[in-house]
Each structure stands twice: as structure tokens, then as C-alpha cells.
N, C-alpha and C positions, 0 to 999 in steps of 0.2 A: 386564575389558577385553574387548570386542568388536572382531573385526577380520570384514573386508567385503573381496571382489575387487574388482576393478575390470576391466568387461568391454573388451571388441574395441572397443567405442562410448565409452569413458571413464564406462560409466555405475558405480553403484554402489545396491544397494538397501540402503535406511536397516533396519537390525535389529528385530524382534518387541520386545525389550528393550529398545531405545532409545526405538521409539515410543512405548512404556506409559509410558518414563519424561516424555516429553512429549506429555503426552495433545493439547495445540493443535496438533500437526502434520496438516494433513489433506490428502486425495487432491487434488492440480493446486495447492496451496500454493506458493509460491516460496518458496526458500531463497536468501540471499546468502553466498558462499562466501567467505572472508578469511583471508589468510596475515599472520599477526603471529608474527615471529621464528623464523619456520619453521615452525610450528603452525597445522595448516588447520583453521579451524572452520568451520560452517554456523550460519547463522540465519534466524529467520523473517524473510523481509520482512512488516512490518506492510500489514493493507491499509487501507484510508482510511474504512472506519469505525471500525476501531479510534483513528482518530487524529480523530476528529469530537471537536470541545468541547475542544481540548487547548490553542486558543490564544485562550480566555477571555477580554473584555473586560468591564471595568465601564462603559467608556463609552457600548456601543451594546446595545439589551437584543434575546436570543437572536429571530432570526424563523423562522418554522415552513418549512415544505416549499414552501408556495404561494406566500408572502410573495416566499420567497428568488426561486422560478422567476419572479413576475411582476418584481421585481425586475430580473431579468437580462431578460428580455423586455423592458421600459420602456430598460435600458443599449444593448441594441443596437439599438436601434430609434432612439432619441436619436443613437449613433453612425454607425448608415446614414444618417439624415436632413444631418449634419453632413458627411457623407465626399461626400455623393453630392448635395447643394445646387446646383442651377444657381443661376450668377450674373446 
């Protein structure tokens, strides 16, 4: 067991031995911090590429980088045209 102060600032440096033990922690990472039943843990926050492809459909088939960007280009483009319509 590892114990860690806690400075003047509430900070706390994560341990040589805790990092090795999770090597995915890296420099400017966020952690989300949770008390369950009085037990403070830290976790990673995932960040959003980790979380690409996670909500899979069969319906519509995957579009690439440009697809998606021209995509959204054509959406709001379609939506300023609509918002902003003289009558």
C-alpha cells in the first residue's frame, strides 16, 4: 500500500509504483475522482477517440473523415439557409 500527502493546494502526486502499474496514465490526462461508500477512487476519463466505433450501427455503413466533414458542411449550410429565409 501506497500513501501520498496532500499539499497546501489539495494536490496529490500519483506514485512511481502506481503509474508502472497503469502504464495508460499520461502527462495532462484527466482523472474523474468518485467517493463510493467512503472510498475515493480516480479514473481515467476516456477521451473520444477512445470511444470512436463504440456505437456501431448495421443500418448506416461507417463514412470516412471527409464524407463525415462534407456532411456537416451540407447540414449547416441546409440549416442557415432555413433559419435565415427571407420571406
Amino acid at each position: 500500500m501506497t500513501s501520498v500527502v496532500i499539499t497546501s493546494k489539495w494536490q496529490v502526486t500519483i506514485p512511481e509504483e502506481i503509474r508502472k502499474e497503469v502504464p495508460s496514465l499520461e502527462i495532462g490526462q484527466r482523472l474523474r475522482w468518485e467517493v463510493v461508500g467512503g472510498v475515493l477512487t480516480a479514473r481515467p476519463v476516456r477521451g473520444i477517440e477512445e470511444l470512436s466505433g463504440c456505437l456501431k450501427s448495421d443500418d448506416l455503413p461507417a463514412l470516412s473523415r471527409a464524407d463525415e466533414k462534407a456532411a456537416i458542411q451540407r447540414a449547416r449550410a441546409e440549416h442557415y439557409a432555413t433559419k435565415h429565409r427571407k420571406p
